[in-house]
C-alpha positions as a LaTeX table, in Angstrom:
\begin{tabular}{lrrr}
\hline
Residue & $x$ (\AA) & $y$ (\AA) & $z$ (\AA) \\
\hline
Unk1 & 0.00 & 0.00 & 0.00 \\
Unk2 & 2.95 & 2.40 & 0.79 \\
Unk3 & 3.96 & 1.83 & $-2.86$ \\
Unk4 & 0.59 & 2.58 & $-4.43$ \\
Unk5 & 0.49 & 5.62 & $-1.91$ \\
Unk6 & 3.52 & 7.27 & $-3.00$ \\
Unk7 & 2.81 & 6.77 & $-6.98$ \\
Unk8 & $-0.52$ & 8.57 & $-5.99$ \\
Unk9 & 1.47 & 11.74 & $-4.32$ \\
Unk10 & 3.43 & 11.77 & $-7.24$ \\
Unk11 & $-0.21$ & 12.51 & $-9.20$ \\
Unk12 & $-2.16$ & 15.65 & $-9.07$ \\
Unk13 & $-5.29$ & 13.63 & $-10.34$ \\
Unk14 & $-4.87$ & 11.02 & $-7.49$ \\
Unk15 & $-6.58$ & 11.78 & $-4.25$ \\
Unk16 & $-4.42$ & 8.85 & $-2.52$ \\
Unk17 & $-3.60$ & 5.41 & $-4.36$ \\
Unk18 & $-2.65$ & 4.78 & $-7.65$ \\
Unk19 & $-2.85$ & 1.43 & $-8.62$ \\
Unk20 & $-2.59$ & 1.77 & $-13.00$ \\
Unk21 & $-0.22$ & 4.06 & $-14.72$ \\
Unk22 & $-2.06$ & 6.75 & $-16.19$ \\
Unk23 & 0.15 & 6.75 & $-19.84$ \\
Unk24 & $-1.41$ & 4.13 & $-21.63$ \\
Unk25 & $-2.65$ & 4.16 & $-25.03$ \\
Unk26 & $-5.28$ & 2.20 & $-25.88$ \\
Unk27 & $-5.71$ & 0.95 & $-29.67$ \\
Unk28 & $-9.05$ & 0.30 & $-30.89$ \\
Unk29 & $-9.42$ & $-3.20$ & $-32.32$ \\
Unk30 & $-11.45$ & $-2.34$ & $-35.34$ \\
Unk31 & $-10.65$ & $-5.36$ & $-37.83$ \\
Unk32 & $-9.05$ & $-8.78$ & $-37.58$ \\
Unk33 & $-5.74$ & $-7.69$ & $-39.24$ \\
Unk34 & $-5.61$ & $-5.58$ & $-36.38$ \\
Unk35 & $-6.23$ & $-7.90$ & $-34.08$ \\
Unk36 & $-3.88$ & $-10.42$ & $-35.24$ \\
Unk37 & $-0.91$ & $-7.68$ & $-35.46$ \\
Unk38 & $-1.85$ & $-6.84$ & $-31.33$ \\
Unk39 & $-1.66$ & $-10.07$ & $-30.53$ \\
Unk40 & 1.62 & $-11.35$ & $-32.55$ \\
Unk41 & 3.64 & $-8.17$ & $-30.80$ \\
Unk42 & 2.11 & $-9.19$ & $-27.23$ \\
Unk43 & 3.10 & $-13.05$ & $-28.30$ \\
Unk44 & 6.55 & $-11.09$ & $-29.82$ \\
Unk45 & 7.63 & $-9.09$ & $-26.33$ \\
Unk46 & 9.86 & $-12.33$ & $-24.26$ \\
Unk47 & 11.67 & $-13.25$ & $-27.49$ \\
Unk48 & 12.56 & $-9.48$ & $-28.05$ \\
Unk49 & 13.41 & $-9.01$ & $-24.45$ \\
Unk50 & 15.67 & $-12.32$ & $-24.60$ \\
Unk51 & 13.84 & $-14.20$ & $-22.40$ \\
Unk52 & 13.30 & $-16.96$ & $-24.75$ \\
Unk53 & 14.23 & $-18.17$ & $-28.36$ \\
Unk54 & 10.64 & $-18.50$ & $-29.45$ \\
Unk55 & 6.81 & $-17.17$ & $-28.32$ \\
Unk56 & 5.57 & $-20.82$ & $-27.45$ \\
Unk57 & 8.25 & $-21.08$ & $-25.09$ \\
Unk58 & 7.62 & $-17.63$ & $-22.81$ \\
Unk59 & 5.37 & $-20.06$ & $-19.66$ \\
Unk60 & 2.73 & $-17.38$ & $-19.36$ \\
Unk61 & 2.10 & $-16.89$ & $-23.25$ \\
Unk62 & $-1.14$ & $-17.48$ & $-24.89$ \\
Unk63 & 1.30 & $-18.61$ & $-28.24$ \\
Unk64 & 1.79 & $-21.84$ & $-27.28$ \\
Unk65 & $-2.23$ & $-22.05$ & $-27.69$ \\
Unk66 & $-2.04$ & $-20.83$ & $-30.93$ \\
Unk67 & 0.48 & $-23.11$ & $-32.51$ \\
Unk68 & $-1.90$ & $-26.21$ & $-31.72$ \\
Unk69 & $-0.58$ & $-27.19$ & $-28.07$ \\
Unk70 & $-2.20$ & $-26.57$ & $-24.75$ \\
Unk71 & $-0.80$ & $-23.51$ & $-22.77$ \\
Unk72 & $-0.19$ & $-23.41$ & $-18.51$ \\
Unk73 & $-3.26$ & $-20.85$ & $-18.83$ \\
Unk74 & $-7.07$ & $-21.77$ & $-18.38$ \\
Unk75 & $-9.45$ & $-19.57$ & $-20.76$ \\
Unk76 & $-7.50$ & $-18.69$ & $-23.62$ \\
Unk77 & $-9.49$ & $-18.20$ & $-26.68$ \\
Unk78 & $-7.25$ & $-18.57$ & $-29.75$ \\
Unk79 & $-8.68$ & $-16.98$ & $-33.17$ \\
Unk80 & $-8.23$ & $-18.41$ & $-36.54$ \\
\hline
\end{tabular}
């Protein structure tokens, strides 16, 4: 809580905690090209980072779901 209190003082739009960084920018999903871009840079980030050689191989990556196998995470939807 101290953590979230002191990002919050750092804020003049914060009365106490922040929890979410206020910089984001959100991309509006309007076609499945889209899509599909979004979610190949997401599936892109660990190998560019170094943390693995390829996307199905990051633990906590949906990719692994969409090359055919079955992924450590419940609820993934893969598109096709």
């Amino acid at each position: 809580m101290k953590q979230f209190e002191l990002a919050g003082s750092k804020s003049s739009n914060v009365k106490k905690y922040q929890f979410w960084r206020h910089d984001n920018k959100p991309i509006e999903l309007w076609s499945n090209k889209v899509i599909f871009e979004k979610i190949n840079y997401i599936h892109r980030n660990p190998v560019e980072a170094g943390l693995v050689f390829k996307a199905e191989d990051y633990v906590y990556s949906s990719a692994i779901d969409y090359s055919g196998e079955k992924g450590r995470l419940n609820g993934v939807v893969v598109c096709k």
